[in-house]
MARGULO-789937 format. One record per residue (C-alpha): x, y, z. Coordinates in nm, 4 decimals. Example, Ala and Ser with C-alpha at 12.3 -4.5 7.8 and 13.67 -1.06 7.14 Angstrom:
<pts>
<u->1.2300&v->-0.4500&w->0.7800>
<u->1.3670&v->-0.1060&w->0.7140>
</pts>
This chain:
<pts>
<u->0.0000&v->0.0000&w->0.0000>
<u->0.1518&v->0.3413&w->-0.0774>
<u->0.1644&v->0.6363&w->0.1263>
<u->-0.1315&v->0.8059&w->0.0033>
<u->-0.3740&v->0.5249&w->0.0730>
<u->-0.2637&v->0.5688&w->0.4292>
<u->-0.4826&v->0.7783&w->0.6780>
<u->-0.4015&v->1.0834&w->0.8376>
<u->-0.4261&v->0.9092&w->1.1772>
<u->-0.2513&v->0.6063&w->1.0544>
<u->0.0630&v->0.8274&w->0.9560>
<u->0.0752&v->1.0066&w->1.2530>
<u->0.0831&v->0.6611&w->1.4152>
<u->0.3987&v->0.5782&w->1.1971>
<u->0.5759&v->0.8669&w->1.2561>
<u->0.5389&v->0.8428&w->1.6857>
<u->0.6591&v->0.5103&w->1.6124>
<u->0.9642&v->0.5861&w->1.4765>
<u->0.9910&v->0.9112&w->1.7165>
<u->0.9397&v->0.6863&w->2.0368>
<u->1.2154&v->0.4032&w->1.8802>
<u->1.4515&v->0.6110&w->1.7697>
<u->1.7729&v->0.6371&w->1.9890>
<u->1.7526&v->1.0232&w->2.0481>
<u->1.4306&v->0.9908&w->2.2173>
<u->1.6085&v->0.7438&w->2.4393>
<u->1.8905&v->0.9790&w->2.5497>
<u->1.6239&v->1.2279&w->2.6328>
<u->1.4103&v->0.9938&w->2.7962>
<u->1.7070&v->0.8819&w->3.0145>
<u->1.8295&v->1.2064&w->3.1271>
<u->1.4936&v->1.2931&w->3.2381>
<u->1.4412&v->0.9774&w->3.4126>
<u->1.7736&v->1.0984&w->3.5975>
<u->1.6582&v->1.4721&w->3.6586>
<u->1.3359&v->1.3373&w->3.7935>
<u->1.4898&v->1.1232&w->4.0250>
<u->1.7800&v->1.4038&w->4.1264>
<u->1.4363&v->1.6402&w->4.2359>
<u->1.3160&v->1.3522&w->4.4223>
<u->1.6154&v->1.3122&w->4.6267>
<u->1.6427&v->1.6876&w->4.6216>
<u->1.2975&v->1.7102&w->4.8220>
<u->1.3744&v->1.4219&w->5.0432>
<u->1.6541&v->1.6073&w->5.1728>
<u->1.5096&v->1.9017&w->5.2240>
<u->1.2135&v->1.7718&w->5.3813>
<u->1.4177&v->1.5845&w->5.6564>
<u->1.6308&v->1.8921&w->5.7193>
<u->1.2730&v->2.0572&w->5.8272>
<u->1.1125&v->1.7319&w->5.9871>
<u->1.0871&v->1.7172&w->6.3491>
<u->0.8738&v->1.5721&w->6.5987>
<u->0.8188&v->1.7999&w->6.9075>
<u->0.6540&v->1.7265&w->7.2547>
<u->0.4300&v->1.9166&w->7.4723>
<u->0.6707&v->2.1027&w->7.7241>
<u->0.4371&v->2.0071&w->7.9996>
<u->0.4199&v->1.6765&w->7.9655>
<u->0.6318&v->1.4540&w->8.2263>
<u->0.8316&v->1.2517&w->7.9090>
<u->0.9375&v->1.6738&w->7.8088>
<u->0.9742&v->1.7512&w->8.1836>
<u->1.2303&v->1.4684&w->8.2305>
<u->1.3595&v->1.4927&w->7.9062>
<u->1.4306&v->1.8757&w->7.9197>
<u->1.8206&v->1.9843&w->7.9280>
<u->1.7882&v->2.3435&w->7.8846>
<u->1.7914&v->2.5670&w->8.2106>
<u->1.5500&v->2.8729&w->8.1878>
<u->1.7641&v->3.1430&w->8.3078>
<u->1.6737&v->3.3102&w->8.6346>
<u->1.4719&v->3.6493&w->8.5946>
<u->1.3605&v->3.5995&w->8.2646>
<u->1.0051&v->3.4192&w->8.1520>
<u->0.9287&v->3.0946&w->7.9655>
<u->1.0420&v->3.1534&w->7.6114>
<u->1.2278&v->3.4132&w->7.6559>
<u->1.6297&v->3.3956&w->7.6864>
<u->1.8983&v->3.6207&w->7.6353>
<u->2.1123&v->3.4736&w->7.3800>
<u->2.0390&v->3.2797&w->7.0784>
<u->2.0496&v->2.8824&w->7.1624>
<u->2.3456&v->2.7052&w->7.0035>
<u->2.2474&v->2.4650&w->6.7337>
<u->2.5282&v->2.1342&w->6.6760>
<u->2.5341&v->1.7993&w->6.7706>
<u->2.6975&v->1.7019&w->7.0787>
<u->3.0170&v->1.5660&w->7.1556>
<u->2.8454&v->1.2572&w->7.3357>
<u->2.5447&v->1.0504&w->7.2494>
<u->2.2115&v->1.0709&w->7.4245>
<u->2.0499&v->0.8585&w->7.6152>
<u->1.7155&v->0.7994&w->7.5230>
<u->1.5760&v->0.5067&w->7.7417>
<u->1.6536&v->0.3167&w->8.0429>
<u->1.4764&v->-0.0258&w->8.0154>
<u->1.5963&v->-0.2500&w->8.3394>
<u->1.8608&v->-0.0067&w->8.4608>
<u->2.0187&v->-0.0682&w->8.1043>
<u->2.1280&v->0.2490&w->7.9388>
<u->2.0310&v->0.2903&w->7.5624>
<u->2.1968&v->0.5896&w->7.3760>
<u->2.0588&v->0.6925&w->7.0369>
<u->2.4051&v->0.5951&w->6.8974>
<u->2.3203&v->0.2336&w->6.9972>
<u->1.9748&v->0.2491&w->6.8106>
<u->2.1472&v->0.3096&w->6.4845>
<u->2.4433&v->0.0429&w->6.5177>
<u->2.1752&v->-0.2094&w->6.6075>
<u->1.9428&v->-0.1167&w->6.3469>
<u->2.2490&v->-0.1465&w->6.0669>
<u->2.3280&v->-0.5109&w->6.2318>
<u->2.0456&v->-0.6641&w->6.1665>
<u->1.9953&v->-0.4812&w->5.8105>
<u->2.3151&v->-0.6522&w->5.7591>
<u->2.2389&v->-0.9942&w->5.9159>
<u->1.8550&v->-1.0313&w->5.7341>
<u->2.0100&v->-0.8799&w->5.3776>
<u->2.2940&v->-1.1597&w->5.4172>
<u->1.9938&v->-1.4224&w->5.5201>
<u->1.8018&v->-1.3475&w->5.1988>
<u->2.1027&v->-1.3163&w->4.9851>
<u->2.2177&v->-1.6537&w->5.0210>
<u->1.8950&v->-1.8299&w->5.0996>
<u->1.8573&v->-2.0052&w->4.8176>
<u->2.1950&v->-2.0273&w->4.6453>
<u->2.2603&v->-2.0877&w->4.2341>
<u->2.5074&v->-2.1463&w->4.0453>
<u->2.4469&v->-1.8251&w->3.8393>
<u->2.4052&v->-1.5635&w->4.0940>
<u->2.1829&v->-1.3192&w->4.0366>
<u->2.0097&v->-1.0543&w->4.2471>
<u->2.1315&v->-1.0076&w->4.5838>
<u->2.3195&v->-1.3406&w->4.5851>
<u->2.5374&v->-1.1662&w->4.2853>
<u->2.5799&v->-0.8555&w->4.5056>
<u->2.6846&v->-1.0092&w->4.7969>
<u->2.9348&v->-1.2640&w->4.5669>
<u->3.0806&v->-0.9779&w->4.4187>
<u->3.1656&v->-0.7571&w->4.7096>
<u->3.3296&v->-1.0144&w->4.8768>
<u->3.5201&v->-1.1904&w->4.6328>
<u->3.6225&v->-0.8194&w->4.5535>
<u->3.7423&v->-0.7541&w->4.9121>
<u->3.9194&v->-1.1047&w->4.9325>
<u->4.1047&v->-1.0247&w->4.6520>
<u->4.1760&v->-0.7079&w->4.7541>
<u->4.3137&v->-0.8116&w->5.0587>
<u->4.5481&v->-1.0780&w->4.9310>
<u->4.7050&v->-0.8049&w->4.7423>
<u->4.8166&v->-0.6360&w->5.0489>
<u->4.8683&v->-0.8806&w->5.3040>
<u->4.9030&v->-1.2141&w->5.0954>
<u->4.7130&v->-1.5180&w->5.0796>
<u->4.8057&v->-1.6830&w->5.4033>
<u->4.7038&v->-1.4286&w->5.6445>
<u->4.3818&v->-1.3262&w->5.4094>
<u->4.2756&v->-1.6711&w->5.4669>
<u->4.2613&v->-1.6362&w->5.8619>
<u->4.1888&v->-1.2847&w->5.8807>
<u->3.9275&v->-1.1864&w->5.6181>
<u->3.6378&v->-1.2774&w->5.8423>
<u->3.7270&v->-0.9448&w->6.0597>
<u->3.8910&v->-0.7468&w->5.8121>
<u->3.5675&v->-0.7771&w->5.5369>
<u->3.3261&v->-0.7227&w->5.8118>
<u->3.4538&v->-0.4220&w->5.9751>
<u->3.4930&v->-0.2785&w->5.6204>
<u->3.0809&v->-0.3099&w->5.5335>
<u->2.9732&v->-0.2431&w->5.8593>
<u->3.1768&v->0.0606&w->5.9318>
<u->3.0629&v->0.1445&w->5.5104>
<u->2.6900&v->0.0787&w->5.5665>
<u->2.6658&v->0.3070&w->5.9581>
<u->2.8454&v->0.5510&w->5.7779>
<u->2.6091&v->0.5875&w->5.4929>
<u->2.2879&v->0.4841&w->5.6954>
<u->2.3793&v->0.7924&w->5.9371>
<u->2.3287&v->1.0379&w->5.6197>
<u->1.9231&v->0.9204&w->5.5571>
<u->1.7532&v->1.2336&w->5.5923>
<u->1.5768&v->1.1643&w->5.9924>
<u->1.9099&v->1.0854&w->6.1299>
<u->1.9518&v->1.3434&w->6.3811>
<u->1.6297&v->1.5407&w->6.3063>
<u->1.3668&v->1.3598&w->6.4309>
<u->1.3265&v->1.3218&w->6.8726>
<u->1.1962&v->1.5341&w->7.1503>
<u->1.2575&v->1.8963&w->7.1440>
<u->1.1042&v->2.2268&w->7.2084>
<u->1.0017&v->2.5395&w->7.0304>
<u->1.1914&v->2.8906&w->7.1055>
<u->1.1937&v->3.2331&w->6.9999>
<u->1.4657&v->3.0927&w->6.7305>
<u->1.2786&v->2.8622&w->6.6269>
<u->1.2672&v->2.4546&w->6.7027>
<u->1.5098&v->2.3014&w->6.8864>
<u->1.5707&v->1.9281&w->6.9148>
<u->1.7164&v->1.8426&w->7.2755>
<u->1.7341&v->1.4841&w->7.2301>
<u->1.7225&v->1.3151&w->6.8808>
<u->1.6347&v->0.9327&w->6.8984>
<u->1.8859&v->0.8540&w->6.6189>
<u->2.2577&v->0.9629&w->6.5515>
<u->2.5321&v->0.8293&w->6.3167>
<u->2.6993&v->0.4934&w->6.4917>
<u->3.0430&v->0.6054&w->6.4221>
<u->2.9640&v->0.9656&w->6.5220>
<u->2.9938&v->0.8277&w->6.8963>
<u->3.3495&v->0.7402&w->7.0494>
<u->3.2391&v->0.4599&w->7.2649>
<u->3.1456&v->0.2620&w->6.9125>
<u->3.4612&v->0.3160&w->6.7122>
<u->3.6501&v->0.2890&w->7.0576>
<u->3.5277&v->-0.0990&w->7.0898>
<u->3.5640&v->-0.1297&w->6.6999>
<u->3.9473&v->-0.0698&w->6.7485>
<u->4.0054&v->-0.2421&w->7.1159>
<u->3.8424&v->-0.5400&w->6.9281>
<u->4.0714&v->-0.5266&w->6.6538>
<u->4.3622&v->-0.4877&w->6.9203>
<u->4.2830&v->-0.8293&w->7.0974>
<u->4.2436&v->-0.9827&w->6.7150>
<u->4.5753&v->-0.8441&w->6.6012>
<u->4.7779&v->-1.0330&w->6.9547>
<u->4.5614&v->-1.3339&w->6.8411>
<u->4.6948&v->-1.3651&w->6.5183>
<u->5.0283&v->-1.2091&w->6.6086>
<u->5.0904&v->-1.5052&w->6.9083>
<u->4.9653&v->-1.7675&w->6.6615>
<u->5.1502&v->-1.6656&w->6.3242>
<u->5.5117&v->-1.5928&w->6.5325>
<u->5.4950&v->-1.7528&w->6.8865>
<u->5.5231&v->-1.5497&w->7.1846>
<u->5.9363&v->-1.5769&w->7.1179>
<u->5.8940&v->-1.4752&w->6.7703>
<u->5.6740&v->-1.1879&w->6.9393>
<u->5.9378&v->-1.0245&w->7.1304>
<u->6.1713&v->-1.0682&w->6.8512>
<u->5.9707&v->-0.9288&w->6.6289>
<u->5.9733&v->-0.5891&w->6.8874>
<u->6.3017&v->-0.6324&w->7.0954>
<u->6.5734&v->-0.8266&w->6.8605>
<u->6.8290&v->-0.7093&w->6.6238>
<u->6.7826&v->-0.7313&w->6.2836>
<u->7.0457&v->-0.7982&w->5.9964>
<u->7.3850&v->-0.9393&w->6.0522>
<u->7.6546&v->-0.7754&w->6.2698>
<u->7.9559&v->-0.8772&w->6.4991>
<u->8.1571&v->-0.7715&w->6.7696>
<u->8.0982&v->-0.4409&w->6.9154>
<u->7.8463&v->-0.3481&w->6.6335>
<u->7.6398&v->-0.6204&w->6.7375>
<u->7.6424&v->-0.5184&w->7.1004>
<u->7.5191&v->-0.1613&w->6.9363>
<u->7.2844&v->-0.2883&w->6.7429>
<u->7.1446&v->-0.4866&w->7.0590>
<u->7.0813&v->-0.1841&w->7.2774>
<u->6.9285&v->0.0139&w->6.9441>
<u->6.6955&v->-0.2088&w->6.8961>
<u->6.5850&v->-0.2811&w->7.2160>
<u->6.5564&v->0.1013&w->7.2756>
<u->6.3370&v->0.1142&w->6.9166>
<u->6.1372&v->-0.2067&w->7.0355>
<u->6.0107&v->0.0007&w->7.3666>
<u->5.9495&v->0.3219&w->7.1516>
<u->5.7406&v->0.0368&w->6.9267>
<u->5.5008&v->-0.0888&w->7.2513>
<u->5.4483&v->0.2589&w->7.2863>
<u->5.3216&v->0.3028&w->6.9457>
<u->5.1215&v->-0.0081&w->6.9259>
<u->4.9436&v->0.0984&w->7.2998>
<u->4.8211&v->0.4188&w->7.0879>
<u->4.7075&v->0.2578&w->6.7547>
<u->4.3208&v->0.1847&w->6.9382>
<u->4.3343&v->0.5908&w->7.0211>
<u->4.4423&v->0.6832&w->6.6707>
<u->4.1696&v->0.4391&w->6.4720>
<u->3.9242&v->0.5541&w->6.7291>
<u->3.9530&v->0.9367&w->6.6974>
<u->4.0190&v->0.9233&w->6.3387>
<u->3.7142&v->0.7211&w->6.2808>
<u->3.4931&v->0.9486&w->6.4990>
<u->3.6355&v->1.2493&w->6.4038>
<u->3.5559&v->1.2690&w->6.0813>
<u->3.2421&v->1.1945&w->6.0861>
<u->3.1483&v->1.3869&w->6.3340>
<u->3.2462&v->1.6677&w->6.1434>
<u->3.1136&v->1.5533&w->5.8752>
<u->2.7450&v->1.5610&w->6.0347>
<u->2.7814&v->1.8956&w->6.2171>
<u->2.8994&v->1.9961&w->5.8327>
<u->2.5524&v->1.9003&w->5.7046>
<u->2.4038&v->2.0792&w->5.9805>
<u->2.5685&v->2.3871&w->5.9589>
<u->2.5251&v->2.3995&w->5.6131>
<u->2.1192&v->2.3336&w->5.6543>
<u->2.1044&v->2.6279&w->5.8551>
<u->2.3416&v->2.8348&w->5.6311>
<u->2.0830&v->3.0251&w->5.4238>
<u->1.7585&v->3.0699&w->5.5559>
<u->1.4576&v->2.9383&w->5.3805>
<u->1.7169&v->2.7061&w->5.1354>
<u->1.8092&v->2.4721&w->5.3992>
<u->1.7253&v->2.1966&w->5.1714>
<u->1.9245&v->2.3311&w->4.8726>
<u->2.2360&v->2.4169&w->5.0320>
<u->2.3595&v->2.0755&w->5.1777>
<u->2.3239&v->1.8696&w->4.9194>
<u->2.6320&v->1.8880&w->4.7220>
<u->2.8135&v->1.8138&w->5.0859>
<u->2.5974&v->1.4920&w->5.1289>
<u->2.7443&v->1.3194&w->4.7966>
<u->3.0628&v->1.4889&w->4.9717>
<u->2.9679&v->1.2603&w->5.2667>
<u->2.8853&v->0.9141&w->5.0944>
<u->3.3042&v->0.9206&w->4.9244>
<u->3.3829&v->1.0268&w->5.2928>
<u->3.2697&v->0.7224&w->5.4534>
<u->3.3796&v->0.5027&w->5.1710>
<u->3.6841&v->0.6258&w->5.2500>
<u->3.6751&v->0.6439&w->5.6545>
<u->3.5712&v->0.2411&w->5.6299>
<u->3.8944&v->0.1795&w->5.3490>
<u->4.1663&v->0.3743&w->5.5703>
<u->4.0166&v->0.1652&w->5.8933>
<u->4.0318&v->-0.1675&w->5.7347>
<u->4.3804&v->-0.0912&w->5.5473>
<u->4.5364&v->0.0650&w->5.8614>
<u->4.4316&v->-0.2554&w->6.0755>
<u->4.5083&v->-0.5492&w->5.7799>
<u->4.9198&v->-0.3323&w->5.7176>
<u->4.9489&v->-0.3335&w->6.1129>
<u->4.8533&v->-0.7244&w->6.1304>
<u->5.1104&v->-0.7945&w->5.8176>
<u->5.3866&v->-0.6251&w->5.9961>
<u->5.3940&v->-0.8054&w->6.3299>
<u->5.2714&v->-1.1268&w->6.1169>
<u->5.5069&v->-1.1667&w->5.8320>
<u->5.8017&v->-1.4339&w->5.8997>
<u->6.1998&v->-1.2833&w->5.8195>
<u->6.2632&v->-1.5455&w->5.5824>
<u->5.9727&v->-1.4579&w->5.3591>
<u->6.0760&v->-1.1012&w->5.3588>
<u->6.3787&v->-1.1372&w->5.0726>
<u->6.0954&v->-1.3206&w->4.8583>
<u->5.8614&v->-1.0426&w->4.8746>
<u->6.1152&v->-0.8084&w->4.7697>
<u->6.1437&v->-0.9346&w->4.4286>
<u->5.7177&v->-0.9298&w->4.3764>
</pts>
């Protein structure tokens, strides 16, 4: 049939056919797929930095709750300098079941366990031969982090030591990123004031934004590392390892070389009793920072406190990708060092 036996409405048909099918309607229909979803996640943030949940002051959970003094001489609402907005140094304790103290710190690293534990459950629930899904996630992150590992501290010791070294990496990853989802720090019992709402004590807060947490992170890793030290060397091979010369030396020299490296191995116990307060601090540290960032930044410019931080949260996500890389790296290179035997240290020279 030629064209002019077609109908008008059966050429206009055609020609949205090969409109929609054509691959420059795809591009287009792709980036604003991507747009759209960039506004959606634009929103989302700027509706948590907003969202708040706020008690009655005179109610007894308020009354107990309350850790803002009303100055003396002044009325209720009224106070004589502007209150300080910033998360605290500490975590707050938000319940007391049985004497047992529960900080809002502890909320979050519980609720990333088990989002860990049930998404590992599923994953490998019903395992194939051709992973797909979830079971192909999980398959490819961790044959990803074994390798990478072996790299670095060699097959032998990523065998014994991968258990610790891949699960500190993903949990430390996934606290870091769940303590960026916008309600994190916004949402608990507060109070209004002439500056406007003010959240006393927020029922959730970043797990690695609280010392205690990366504190047992690292004193775990400490017992771990004389573990696998003691096992690998031998208590003797220990104390070498710290106290003995190394190399080859006679005579006086050698007597020199004794008393050097005894001195050095005593300046080394002194290092390796500080290496739980340097992957503790630098843990917390920066992400602390990193969260009072996002809330300064919210309450930067007035009215746009959903615009401002967002370019700082994808600042955020390569921050803790990087915060859980330097942890695990820092504690797998301190294991390999007190680990590795003498004799196999001429081999790896020559890799």
């Amino acid at each position: 049939m030629s064209h002019t036996n077609l109908s008008i409405v059966e050429l206009l048909n055609l020609c949205l056919v090969r409109i929609v099918t054509s691959d420059a309607f795809k591009l287009i229909f792709n980036l604003k797929t991507k747009l759209m979803l960039l506004l959606v996640i634009s929103v989302f943030i700027g509706l948590s930095a907003e969202l708040s949940l706020a008690v009655d002051s005179d109610s007894p959970i308020a009354s107990r709750m309350s850790v803002t003094p009303r100055p003396e001489g002044k009325p209720a609402g009224e106070t004589s300098e502007p209150q300080e907005h910033g998360l605290s140094a500490k975590a707050v304790e938000i319940a007391r079941p049985f004497n047992f103290p529960i900080t809002n710190s502890m909320v979050v690293s519980w609720i990333v366990a088990l989002s860990l534990i049930i998404f590992a459950q599923v994953a490998t629930r019903n395992m194939k031969q051709v992973p797909a899904g979830a079971q192909n996630f999980v398959e490819w992150l961790v044959e990803g982090l074994y390798k990478f590992m072996v790299g670095i501290i060699g097959p032998h010791l990523a065998e014994r030591t991968f258990w610790f070294f891949a699960t500190i990496f993903i949990f430390i990853l996934s606290a870091n990123w769940i303590g960026l989802i916008p309600g994190v720090g916004t949402l608990g019992w507060g109070h209004q004031t002439s500056h406007g709402f003010r959240i006393d004590q927020p029922w959730f807060r970043g797990a690695n934004a609280d010392v205690n947490m990366t504190l047992a992170m690292a004193l775990v890793f400490f017992a771990c590392w004389l573990v696998w030290a003691i096992r690998e060397v031998g208590v003797v091979g220990f104390l070498r390892e710290l106290f003995a010369p190394k190399g080859e030396s006679e005579g006086l020299l050698k007597l020199l070389m004794v008393v050097v490296f005894f001195a050095a191995g005593c300046l080394e116990i002194v290092s390796i009793l500080f290496r739980p307060i340097s992957l503790t601090f630098r843990l917390y540290g920066n992400i602390f920072a990193g969260e009072n960032l996002l809330e300064a930044m919210a309450r930067l410019v007035p009215g746009f406190g959903w615009l401002v931080p967002i370019p700082f949260y994808f600042l955020e996500l390569l921050m803790g990708l990087v915060q859980a890389l330097v942890f695990m790296l820092l504690t797998a290179v301190f294991t390999m060092l007190i680990c590795q035997h003498e004799e196999a240290a001429p081999a790896a020279a020559h890799v």
